[in-house]
C-alpha positions, 0 to 999 in steps of 0.5 A: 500500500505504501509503494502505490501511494509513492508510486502514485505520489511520484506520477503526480508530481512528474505530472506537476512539471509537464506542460500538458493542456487538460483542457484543450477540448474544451477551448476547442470546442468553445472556438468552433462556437465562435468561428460558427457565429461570426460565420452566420454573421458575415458570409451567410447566404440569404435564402428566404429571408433568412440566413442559411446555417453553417456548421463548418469552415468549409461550409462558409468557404462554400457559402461564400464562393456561390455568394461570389458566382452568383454576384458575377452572373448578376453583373454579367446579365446585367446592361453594360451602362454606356453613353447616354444609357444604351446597352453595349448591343446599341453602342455596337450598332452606333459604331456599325452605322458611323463606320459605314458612313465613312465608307460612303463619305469617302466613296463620295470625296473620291468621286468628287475628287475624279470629277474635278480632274476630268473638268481640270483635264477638259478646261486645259484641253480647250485652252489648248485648242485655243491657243493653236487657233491664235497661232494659226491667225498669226502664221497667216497674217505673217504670209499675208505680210511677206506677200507685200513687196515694200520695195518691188517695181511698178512693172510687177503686177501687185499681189492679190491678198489672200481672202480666206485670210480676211474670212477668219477676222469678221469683223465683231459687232460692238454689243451694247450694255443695256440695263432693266430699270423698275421706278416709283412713282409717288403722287402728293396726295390721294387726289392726284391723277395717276393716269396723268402722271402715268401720261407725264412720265412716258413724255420723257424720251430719249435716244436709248430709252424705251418705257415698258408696262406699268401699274398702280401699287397700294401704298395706304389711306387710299394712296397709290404709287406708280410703278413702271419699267423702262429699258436703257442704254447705259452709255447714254441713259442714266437714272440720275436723267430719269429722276431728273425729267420725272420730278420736273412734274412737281404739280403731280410727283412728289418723288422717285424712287428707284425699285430694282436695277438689272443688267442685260 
């Protein structure tokens, strides 16, 4: 009896000096608890409102892996936000359509392009047959002179001149410079008599001048103007004449007032 109890006396004590947990499951088991909370906490998955359960680490790593999945596919199925708010299908479709525009601008310029080099090739072309026709008219007003003789005898008989020389050289007709002209009219009052002034102003002539047609125009409280066209040569016709000879009427024109003024 005295050897079990210093047996047992002597295991206790060596006992005493080891580093040994005895309570280790027990911390373990309160950190499993711990680990499970946090994990219902933080990462679990939603489902129906309430939070799913985890009885593992590994059942948190799962659970949070298919929280993963499942935001990418939302993000994936959602529109992608672009300019203005269209879908990336609608950007795709912008882009398609700019892109083929260009194509078409481009077609265009570079039949623009082409067009401009045959006008350019035609206009120096004409240019060119133009100028050969002035040399021809000089070579032949050069052989018209050679055949003069300044200095030949009177016993020789004179040299015709070549008609076909002079046939090339008609002789221009001087075009002259005409201008339609529209004036008005205006009368004192309402009483004045727009026949007469009418009467009065076709009075006025001169070497190119020829009156056209007239009307009486509306100007208010029962006033009208006179309105009447005229055809004049520029080299001997001016309006400075026309207001001239037409305000000379004073009992019937008050004044004259130039409407439009056109070349022909």
């Amino acid at each position: 009896l005295h050897v079990a109890r210093d047996t047992e006396g002597s295991t206790m004590a060596e006992l005493m000096h080891e580093s040994v947990w005895f309570d280790r499951p027990k911390y373990e088991t309160a950190e499993a608890i711990y680990h499970k909370s946090m994990a219902e906490d933080h990462s679990g998955l939603v489902i129906e409102g309430k939070p799913a359960p985890f009885t593992t680490s590994s059942d948190a790593l799962s659970g949070i892996e298919k929280t993963r999945s499942m935001i990418e596919m939302s993000l994936k199925s959602a529109p992608v936000a672009g300019v203005g708010g269209k879908s990336a299908s609608q950007l795709e479709q912008r882009v398609t359509d700019l892109e083929r525009e260009n194509k078409e601008l481009r077609a265009e310029l570079r039949d623009v392009q082409k067009r401009l080099s045959q006008l350019e090739s035609t206009v120096s072309k004409s240019r060119g047959v133009d100028t050969n026709a002035r040399d021809d008219e000089a070579q032949d007003d050069d052989d018209v002179d050679d055949d003069f003789d300044l200095f030949g005898s009177g016993d020789e008989e004179p040299v015709e001149t070549k008609p076909k020389a002079k046939a090339k050289k008609p002789e221009k007709k001087a075009v002259v410079a005409k201008s339609s002209i529209i004036l008005e009219v205006k009368p004192w009052d309402d009483e004045t008599d727009m026949r007469e002034v009418e009467r009065l102003v076709r009075t006025v002539t001169a070497d190119g001048l020829l009156w056209g047609a007239a009307k009486l125009v509306p100007v208010g409280y029962g006033i009208n103007k006179l309105q009447i066209s005229c055809v004049v040569e520029d080299d001997k016709i001016g309006t400075d004449f026309l207001e001239e000879s037409i305000t000379a009427f004073e009992d019937h024109v008050q004044s004259v007032d130039i409407a439009a003024f056109n070349k022909i």
